[in-house]
C-alpha positions in Angstrom: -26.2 -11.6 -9.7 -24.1 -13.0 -12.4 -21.7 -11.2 -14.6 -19.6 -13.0 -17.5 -16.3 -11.5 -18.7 -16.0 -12.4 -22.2 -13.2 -12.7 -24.4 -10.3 -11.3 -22.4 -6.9 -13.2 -21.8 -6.8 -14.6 -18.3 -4.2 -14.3 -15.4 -3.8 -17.9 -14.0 -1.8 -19.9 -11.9 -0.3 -21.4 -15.3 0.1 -17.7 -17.1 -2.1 -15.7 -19.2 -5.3 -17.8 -20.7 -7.5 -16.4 -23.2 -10.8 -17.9 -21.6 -14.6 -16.1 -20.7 -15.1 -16.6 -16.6 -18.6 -15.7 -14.5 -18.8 -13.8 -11.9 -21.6 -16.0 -9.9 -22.4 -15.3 -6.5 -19.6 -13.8 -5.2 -17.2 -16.0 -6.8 -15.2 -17.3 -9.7 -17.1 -19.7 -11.9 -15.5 -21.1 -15.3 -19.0 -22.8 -15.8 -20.5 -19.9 -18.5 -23.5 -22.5 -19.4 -27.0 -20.3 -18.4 -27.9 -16.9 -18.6 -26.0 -13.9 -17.4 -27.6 -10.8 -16.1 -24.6 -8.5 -17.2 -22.0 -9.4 -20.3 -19.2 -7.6 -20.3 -17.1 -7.8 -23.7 -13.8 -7.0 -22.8 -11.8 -8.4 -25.6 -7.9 -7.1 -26.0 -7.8 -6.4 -21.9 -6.3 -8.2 -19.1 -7.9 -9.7 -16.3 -6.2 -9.9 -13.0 -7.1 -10.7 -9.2 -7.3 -7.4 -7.6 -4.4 -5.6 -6.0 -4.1 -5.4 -2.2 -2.6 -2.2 -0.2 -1.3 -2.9 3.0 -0.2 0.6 4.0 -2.9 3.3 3.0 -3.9 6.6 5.0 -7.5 7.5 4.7 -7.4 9.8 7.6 -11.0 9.3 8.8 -12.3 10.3 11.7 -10.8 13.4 12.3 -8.9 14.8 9.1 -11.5 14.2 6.7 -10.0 17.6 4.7 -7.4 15.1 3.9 -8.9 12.2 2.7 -12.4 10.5 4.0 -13.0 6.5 3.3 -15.8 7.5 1.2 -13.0 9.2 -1.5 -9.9 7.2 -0.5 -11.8 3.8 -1.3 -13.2 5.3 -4.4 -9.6 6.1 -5.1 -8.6 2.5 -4.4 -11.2 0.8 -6.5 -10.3 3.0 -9.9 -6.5 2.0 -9.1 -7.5 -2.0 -9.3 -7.7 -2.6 -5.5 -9.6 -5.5 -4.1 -8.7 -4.1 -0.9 -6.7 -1.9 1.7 -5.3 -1.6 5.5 -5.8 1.2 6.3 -3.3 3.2 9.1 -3.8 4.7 12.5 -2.9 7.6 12.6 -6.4 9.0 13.0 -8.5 11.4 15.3 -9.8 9.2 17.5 -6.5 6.9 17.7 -7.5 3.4 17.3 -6.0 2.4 20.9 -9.4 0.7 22.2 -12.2 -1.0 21.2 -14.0 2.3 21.4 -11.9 4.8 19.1 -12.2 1.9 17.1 -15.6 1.4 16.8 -15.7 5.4 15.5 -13.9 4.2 12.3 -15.4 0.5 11.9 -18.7 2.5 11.5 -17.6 4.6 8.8 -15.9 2.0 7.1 -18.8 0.0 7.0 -21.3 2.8 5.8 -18.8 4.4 3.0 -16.1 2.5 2.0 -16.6 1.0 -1.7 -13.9 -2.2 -1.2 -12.9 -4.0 1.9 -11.1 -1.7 4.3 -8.9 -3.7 6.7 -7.9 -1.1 9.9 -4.9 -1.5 11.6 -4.9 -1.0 15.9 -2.4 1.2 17.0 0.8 -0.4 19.1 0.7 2.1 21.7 -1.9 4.4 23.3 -2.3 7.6 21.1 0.0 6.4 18.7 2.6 7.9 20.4 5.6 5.3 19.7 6.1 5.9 24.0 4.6 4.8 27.4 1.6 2.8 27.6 0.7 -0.4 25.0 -2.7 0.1 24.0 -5.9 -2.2 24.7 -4.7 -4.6 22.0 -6.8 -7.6 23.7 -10.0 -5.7 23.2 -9.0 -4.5 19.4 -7.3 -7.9 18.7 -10.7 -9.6 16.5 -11.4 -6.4 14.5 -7.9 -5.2 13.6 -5.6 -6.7 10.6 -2.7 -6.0 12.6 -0.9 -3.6 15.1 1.1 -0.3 13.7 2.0 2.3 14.9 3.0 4.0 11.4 4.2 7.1 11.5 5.9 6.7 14.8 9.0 4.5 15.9 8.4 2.3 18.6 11.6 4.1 20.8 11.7 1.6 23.8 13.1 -2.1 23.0 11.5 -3.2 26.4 8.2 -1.9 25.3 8.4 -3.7 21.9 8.9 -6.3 23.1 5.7 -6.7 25.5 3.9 -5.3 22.0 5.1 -8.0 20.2 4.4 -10.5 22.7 1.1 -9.8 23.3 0.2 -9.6 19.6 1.8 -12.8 19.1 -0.3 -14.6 22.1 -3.5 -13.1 19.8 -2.0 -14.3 16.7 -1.7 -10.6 15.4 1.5 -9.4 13.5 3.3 -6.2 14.4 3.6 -4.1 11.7 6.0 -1.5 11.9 7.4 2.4 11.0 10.9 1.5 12.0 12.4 5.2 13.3 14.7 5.4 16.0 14.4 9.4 17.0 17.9 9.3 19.1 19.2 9.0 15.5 17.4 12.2 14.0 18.0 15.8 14.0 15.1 18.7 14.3 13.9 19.9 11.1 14.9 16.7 9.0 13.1 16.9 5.8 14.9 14.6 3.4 17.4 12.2 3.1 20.9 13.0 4.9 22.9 12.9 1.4 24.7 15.2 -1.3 21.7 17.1 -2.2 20.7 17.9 1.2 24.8 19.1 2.0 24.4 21.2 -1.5 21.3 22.8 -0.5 21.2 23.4 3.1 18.5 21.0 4.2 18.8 18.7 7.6 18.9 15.2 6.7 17.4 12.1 7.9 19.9 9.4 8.1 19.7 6.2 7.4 20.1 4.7 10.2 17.2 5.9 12.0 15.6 3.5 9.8 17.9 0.2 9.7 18.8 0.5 13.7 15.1 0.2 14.6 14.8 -2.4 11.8 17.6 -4.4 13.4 16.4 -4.1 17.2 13.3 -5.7 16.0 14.2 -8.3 13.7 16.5 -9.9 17.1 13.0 -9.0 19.0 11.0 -10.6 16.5 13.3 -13.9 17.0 12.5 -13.8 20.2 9.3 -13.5 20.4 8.4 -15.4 17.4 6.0 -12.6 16.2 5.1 -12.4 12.5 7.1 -8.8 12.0 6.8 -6.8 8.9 8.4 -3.9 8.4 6.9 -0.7 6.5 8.4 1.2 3.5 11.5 0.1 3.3 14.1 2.6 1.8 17.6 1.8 2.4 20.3 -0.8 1.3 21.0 -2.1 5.4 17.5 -2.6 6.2 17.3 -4.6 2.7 19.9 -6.8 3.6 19.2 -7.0 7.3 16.1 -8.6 6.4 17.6 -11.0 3.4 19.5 -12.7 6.4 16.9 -12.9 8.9 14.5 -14.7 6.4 17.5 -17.0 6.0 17.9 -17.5 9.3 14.0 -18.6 9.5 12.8 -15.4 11.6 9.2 -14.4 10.2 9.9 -11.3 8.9 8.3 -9.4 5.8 8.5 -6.3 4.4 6.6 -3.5 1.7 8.4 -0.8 -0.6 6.3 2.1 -2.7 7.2 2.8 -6.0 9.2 6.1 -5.2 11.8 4.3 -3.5 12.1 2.0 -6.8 11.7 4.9 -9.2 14.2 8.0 -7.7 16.9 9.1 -5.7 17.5 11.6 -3.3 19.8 13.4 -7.1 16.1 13.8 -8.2 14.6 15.9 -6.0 12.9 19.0 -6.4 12.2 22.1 -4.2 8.6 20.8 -3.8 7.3 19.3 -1.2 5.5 16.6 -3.8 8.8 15.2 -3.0 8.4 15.0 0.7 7.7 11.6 2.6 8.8 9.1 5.5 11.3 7.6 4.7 13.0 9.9 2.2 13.5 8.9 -1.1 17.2 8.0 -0.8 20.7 7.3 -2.7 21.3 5.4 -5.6 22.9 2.1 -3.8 19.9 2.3 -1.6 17.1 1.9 -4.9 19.9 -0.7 -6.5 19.0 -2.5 -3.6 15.4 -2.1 -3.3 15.3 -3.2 -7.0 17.6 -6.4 -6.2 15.1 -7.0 -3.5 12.1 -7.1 -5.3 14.2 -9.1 -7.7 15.4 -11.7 -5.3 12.2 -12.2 -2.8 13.6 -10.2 -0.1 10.9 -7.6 -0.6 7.3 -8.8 -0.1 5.2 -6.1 -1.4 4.8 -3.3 -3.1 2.5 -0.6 -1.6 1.6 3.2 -1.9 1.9 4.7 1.7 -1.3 6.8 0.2 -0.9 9.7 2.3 -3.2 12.4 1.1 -2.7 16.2 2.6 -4.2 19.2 1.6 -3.1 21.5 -1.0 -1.8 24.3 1.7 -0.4 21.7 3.1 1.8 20.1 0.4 2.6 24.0 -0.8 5.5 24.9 1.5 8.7 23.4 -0.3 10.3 21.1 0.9 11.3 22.2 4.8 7.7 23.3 5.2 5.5 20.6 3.6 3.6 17.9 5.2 5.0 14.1 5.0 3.2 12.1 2.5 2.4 11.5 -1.0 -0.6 9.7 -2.5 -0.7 6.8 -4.7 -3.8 4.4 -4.9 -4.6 6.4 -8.8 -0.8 5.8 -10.2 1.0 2.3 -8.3 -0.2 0.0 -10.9 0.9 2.1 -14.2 3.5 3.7 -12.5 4.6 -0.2 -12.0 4.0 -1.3 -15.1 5.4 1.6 -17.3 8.3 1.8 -15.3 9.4 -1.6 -13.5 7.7 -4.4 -16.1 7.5 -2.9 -19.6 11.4 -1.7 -19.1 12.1 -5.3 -18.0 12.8 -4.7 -14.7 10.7 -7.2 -13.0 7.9 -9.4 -14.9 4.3 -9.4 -15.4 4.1 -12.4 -13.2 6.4 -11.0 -10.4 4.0 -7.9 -10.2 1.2 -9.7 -9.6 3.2 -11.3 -6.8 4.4 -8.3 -5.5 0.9 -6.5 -6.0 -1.8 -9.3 -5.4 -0.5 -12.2 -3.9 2.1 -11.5 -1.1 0.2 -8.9 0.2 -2.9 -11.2 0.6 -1.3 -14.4 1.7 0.9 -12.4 4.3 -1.9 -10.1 5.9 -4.6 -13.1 5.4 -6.7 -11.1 3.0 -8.9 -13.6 0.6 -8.7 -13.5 -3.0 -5.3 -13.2 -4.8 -6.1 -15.9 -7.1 -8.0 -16.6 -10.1 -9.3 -20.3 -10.0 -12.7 -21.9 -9.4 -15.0 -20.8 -6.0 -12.0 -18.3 -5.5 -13.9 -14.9 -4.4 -15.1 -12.4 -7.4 -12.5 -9.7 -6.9 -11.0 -9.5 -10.2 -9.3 -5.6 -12.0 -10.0 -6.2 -16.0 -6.7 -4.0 -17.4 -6.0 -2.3 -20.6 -2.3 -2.9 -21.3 -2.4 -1.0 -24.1 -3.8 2.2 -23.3 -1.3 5.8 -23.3 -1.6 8.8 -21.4 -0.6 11.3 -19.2 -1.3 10.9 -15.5 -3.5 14.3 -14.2 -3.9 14.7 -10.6 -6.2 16.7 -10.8 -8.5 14.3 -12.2 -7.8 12.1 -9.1 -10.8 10.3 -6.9 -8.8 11.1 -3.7 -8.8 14.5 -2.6 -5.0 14.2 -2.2 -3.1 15.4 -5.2 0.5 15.4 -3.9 2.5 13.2 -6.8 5.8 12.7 -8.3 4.3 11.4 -10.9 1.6 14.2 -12.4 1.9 14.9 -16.2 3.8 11.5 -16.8 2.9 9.7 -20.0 2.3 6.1 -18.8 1.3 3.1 -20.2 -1.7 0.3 -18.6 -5.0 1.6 -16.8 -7.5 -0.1 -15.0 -11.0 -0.8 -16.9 -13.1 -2.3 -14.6 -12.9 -3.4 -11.0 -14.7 -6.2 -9.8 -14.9 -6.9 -5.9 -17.4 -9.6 -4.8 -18.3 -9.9 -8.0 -19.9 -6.1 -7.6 -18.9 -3.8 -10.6 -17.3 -0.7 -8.2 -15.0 1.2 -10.9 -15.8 1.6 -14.4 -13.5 3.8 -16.8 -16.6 3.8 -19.3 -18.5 5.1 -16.7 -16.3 7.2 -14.9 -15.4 8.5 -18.3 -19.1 9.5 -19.1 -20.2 11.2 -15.1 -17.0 13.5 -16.0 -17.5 14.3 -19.6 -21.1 14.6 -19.6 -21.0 12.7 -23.2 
């Protein structure tokens, strides 16, 4: 099969090109000479190497009312994504090579992109007790997380991180230290929770645990990456361990980038783990992303049901989704404002995240694999949840007028989003 995009302006190594490239087998060709089974004319749009998600939920096996791979990689691929990791915290747990198996199997029969699972750190994902069969896991598992769940033991870290190193795995990890938390904690321990009534979560829970492990990681010598990062001390905990040398990395959603805890609503589309936090806290995220310090940007796509999501902000689940709204969220908000530049996002969104979790693709260039999001920079509207692929519609973002959509997806040089297409199956036109 071979596809040439025609007449677009090219993302590159060396900037923006205007330049046609093939799709040809797979890969990236810049030899057009021959025939083409499918043209695309896609003059005035963008092409780009596909985004990567290192930290999605698509809660298959055993909470498919949430979210199945089937509609959370359909999500992924209308949202640009060559690819996603997708989390744990499943029914079977991935603790062994045979819970794992359960969700390899649906993976390969439904998803649309590349789903990358993660193996859980402990045994049921509890964050406690027993490490899990990580030997068995170690050559079908992008890394080993136990997201949603701190890790509460140092000495059993430790052994985690040791053992993933000796199988060349990174730890991946929800840093949460629950000695630190109080029952019924809801959103960030600050002035709107005092004004309101709500129990905090404090900020420490998450820099504590993401300072235990940075000296652990040292130790070891583990590659160690650290989940949605929210507050200013885990930000500059990490801008002096990668000073120091350790290998550490790290991932923020747009959320923590975007809001404060003075935003908030009483609605629990404003509910997730880690809270959206203080100002100081998202000048420091932003000066991260700025400086290098932060890595990525991901989603945390954590799709719940409506009933769910409906119970305010005490009552609601954790978790908000994403994969529809991170790239023109992004570029509304963070690049056309002048926040960070095209180029940076591409980093933050493409590269890193590939070149850290050893994901191909990320670049456009000769033989490089056919996984390539074709962007309209120009297009305005108003995101609708409603009109999402995933069956999670829990945003902060629903009715915002935004600017930049995805057009096409290309992922092995296979055509799996159209917005012509998509446009037409839910118009009937």
């Amino acid at each position: 099969m071979r596809t040439l995009l025609k007449g677009a302006e090219v993302y590159t190594e060396g900037g923006l090109i205007r330049r046609d490239i093939a799709l040809s087998d797979g890969r990236i060709s810049f030899d057009i000479e021959g025939s083409f089974d499918v043209v695309e004319n896609i003059e005035g749009f963008v092409v780009i190497p596909g985004f990567v998600d290192v930290h999605v939920h698509l809660r298959e096996p055993g909470f498919s009312y949430k979210e199945t791979i089937a509609t959370g990689t359909m999500a992924a691929a209308r949202g640009g994504y060559r690819a996603v990791c997708a989390m744990p915290n499943i029914k079977p747990v991935p603790s062994d090579i045979e819970n794992l198996e359960e969700e390899l199997h649906i993976i390969e029969r439904d998803a649309v992109i590349p789903v990358y699972p993660y193996g859980a750190i402990t045994m049921d994902q509890t964050g406690r007790g027993e490490l899990s069969r990580m030997e068995e896991m170690a050559d079908k598992v992008i890394a080993f997380s136990d997201d949603g769940k701190g890790v509460q033991s140092g000495e059993l870290m430790e052994e985690a991180m040791r053992r993933a190193a000796s199988l060349g795995k990174m730890i991946v990890a929800h840093c949460e230290d629950e000695t630190e938390l109080r029952p019924g904690g809801c959103i960030h321990d600050g002035a709107f929770a005092r004004e309101h009534g709500y129990v905090g979560i404090n900020s420490a829970s998450e820099w504590k645990q993401v300072k235990r492990d940075i000296e652990l990681s040292e130790k070891t010598g583990v590659r160690y990456h650290v989940c949605h990062v929210s507050t200013k001390e885990s930000v500059e905990l990490i801008r002096h361990a990668k000073r120091r040398g350790v290998r550490v990395t790290c991932e923020t959603g747009p959320h923590y980038l975007l809001y404060t805890d003075r935003d908030l609503k009483e609605d629990g589309s404003w509910k997730m783990n880690p809270p959206i936090r203080e100002k100081e806290d998202r000048a420091a995220l932003l000066e991260g992303i700025k400086d290098g310090t932060v890595d990525c940007i991901i989603t945390d796509h954590a799709p719940h049901s409506k009933e769910e999501k409906s119970k305010g902000l005490s009552g609601s689940a954790f978790g908000i989704v994403g994969l529809e709204t991170a790239f023109p969220v992004v570029y509304s908000r963070l690049v056309k404002t002048g926040v960070i530049s095209f180029d940076r996002m591409i980093e933050l969104m493409c590269v890193n995240p590939g070149d850290i979790f050893g994901i191909p693709g990320g670049r456009i260039a000769e033989g490089e694999p056919a996984d390539v999001a074709v962007l309209d920079l120009e297009r305005e509207y108003d995101i609708d949840s409603s009109d999402f692929f995933s069956k999670g519609k829990s945003t902060l973002f629903d009715g915002q007028r935004v600017t930049g959509e995805v057009a096409m997806n290309f992922v092995g040089g296979k055509k799996v989003y159209d917005r012509a297409r998509d446009l037409k199956k839910r118009t009937g036109l």
